[in-house]
Every structure is written in C-alpha cells, then in structure tokens.
C-alpha positions in Angstrom: -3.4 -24.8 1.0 -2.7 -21.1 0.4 -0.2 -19.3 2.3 -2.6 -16.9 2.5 -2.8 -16.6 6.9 -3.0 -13.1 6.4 -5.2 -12.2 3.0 -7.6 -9.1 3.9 -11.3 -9.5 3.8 -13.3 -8.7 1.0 -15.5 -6.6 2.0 -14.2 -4.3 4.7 -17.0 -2.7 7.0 -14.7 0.4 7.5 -11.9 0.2 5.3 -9.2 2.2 7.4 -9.1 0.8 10.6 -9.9 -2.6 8.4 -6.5 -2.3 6.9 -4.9 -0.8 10.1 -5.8 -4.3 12.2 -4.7 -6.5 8.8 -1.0 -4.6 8.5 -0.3 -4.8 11.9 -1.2 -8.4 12.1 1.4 -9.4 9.4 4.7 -8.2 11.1 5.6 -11.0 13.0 3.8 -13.5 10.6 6.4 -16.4 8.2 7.8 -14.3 5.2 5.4 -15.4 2.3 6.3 -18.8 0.6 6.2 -17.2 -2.8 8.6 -14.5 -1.9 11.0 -16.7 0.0 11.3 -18.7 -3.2 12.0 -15.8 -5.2 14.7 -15.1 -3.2 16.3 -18.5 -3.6 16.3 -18.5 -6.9 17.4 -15.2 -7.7 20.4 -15.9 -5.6 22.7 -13.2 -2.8 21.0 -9.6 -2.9 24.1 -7.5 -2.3 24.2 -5.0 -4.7 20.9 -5.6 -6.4 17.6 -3.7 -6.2 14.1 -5.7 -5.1 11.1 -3.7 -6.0 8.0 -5.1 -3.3 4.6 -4.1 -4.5 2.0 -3.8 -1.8 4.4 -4.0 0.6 1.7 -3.7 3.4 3.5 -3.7 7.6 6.7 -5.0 5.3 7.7 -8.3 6.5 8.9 -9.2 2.9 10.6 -6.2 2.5 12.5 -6.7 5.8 13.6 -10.2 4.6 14.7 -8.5 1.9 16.6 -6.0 3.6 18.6 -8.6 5.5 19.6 -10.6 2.5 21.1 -7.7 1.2 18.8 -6.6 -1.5 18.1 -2.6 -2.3 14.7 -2.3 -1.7 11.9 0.0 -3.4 8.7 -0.9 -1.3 5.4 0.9 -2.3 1.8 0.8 -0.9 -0.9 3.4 -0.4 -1.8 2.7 3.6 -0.3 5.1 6.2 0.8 2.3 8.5 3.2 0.8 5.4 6.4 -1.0 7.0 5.3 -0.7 10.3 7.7 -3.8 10.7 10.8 -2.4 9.6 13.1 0.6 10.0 12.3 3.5 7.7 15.4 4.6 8.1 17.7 1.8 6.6 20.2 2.9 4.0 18.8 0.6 1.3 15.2 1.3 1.3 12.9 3.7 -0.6 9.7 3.5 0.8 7.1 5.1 -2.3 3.6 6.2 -0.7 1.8 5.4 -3.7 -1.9 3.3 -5.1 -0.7 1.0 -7.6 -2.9 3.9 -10.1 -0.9 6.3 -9.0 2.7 4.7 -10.0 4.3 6.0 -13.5 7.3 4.3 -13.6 9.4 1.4 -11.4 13.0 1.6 -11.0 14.9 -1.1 -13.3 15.0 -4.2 -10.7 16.6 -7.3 -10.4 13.8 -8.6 -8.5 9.9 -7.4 -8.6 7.0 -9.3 -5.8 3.7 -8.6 -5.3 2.4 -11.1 -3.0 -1.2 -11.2 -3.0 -1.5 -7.1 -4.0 -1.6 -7.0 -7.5 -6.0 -8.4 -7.7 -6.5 -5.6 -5.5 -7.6 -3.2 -8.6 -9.0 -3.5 -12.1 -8.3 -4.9 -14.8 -7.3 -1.8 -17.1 -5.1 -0.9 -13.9 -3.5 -4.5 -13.2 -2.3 -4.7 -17.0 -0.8 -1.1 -17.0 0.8 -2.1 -14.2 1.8 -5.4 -15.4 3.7 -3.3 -18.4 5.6 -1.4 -16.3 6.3 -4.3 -14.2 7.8 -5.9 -17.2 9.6 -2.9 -18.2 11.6 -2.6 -15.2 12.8 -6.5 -15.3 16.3 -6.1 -16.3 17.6 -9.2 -18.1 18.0 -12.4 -16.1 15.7 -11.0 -13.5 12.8 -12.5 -11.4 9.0 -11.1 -11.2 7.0 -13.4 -8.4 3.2 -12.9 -7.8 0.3 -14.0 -6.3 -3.1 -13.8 -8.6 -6.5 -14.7 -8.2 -8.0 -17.0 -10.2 -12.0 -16.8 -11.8 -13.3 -19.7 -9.1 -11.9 -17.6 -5.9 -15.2 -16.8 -3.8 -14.3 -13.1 -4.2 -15.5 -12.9 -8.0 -18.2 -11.5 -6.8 -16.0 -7.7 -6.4 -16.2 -6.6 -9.6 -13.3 -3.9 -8.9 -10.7 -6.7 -8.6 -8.9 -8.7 -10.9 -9.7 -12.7 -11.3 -7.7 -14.4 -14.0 -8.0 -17.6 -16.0 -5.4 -20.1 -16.2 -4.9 -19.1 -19.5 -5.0 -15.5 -18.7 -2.4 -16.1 -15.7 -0.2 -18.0 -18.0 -0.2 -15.7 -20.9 1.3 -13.1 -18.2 4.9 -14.6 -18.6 4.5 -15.1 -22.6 8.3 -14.4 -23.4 9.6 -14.9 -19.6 10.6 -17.8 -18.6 8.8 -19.7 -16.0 10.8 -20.6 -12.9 7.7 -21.6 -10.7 3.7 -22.0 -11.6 1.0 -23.7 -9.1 -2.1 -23.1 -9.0 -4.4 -23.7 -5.8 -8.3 -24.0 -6.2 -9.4 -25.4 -2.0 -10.8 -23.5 1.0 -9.0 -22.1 3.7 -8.9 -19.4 6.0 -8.5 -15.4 5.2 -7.9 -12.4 7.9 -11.4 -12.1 8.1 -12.2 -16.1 8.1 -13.1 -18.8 5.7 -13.4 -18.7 1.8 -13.0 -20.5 -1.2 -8.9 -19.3 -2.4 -7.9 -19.6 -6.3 -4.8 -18.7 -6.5 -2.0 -18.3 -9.0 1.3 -18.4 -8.4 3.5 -17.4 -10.9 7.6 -16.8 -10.5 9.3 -16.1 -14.2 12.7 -14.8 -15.7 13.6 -12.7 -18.0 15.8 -14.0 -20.4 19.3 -12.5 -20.8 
C-alpha cells in the first residue's frame, strides 16, 4: 500500500484551514518511507546540504536535521515546520509556491514526497529542471508522483504521469529505487484509488 497516511484531499472545501488540520496532523506521524530510503542510501549527512520540497509541518526535514544534513526546506503554507525548530543552525526555511522558486541551492540530496503533483504540468517540469540543476554529481533526487490511473485525474491543475513519463524523468540519472503502486487506500480526507510513483535516482559523477 502507499505510505500515503497523511496525502491531503483533493478537493478541499476551504483550502486554509484544509491545509492547517493536514500539516498539523503530520508532525508526529513515521518519517516517509521514500525519504528514509533516500537517506540510507545517500549515506552520513554531516556536511552536506538536503533541499525538502513541500516540506509541509516538516517531519522529513527534522529527520534530516538530526542526521546531520544542511537543510533548505520550502513550502508556501504559513504553518510550514510547525514540527521543528526554526531556529536550528542548519536550516533555511524558503516561504515559497513551487511557481514562485528561481533557483535551488546545489544539493547533495533533493525530496519531494508527495508535493511535486500539486501543480501543472508546465510548472512541475520547470521545476523538474532546476531540480536537476542543483544535483551535484553523485547526488540523490527522491519523489513521490502520481500516476494517470490515481482517482484524482479528475483535477486538471495537477500533474498525473505515465510510467513512461515517470521513467523518462531520470533519463541520464541513475536509478537507485523505482516502484510503482496502482491499489486503494486511505488519504487525509479518506478513501481513494492511489497511483503512485516512486522514483529515487543518482547523478552520475
């Protein structure tokens, strides 16, 4: 199944106190499977920066933080890293919509877990560029994509991949981790249909 225990809802009556009760429902939850392999492979974080896109109450970002790992979280809600202490030494928190970021910093380490659909198209692949970008050689990118069969097509805001779409994101990476998951289970606002990528690749050195 998904680890998706704490995937918003679709289609959010009111949209800010929506995403008010969704982050602070995720800072005591398990650190996201996809993120805590990530972390294994890409090995001890001290000295190394981890950029975490849509980093929502921060309970990746907090992991994170304790293995070490400089951290450059961004998200666009107000309540961002509820779960963790703005003030730590080795975090730069960016209040930004993925739309509104120009650049990333050059990162040995890049996650989105379940963020990245959140926005069209033309937005997820300029994003996706500068994603790539900011790899530096031998590091890690680690998502969570949605996939044309999840019961959320119907949002035509979003992004919903192929599998060949999905794979031709790591075209010259090299992939360290690839399932794909097409079953029901439950979301923050109850149950749905998930298909879901889930996609960890390297840059080559």
């Amino acid at each position: 199944m998904p680890d998706v225990s704490g995937t918003p809802s679709a289609h959010p009556t009111h949209a800010d106190d929506h995403w008010t009760a969704y982050n602070a429902a995720q800072v005591t939850r398990d650190v996201r499977a996809t993120c805590r392999r990530a972390m294994d492979l890409a090995g001890p974080g001290a000295g190394r920066t981890a950029v975490d896109l849509g980093c929502g109450a921060g309970r990746e970002t907090r992991a994170l933080l304790e293995a070490g790992w400089r951290v450059a979280a961004y998200d666009s809600e107000p309540a961002m890293l509820a779960g963790v202490d703005r003030s730590h030494p080795s975090l730069t928190a960016h209040r930004l919509g993925f739309q509104q970021i120009t650049e990333l910093p050059e990162a040995d380490l890049i996650y989105a877990g379940y963020a990245l659909p959140y926005q069209d198209r033309p937005s997820f692949d300029r994003l996706w560029t500068l994603i790539r970008t900011a790899l530096r050689p031998g590091g890690l990118v680690a998502v969570d994509l949605f996939g044309v069969h999840d019961s959320w097509t119907a949002n035509g805001e979003w992004t919903f991949l192929t599998v060949a779409e999905a794979s031709a994101l790591a075209d010259g990476l090299i992939v360290e981790h690839w399932d794909e998951q097409d079953e029901d289970g439950p979301a923050f606002s109850g149950p749905k249909h998930w298909h879901v990528f889930e996609l960890i690749a390297r840059r080559p050195r």
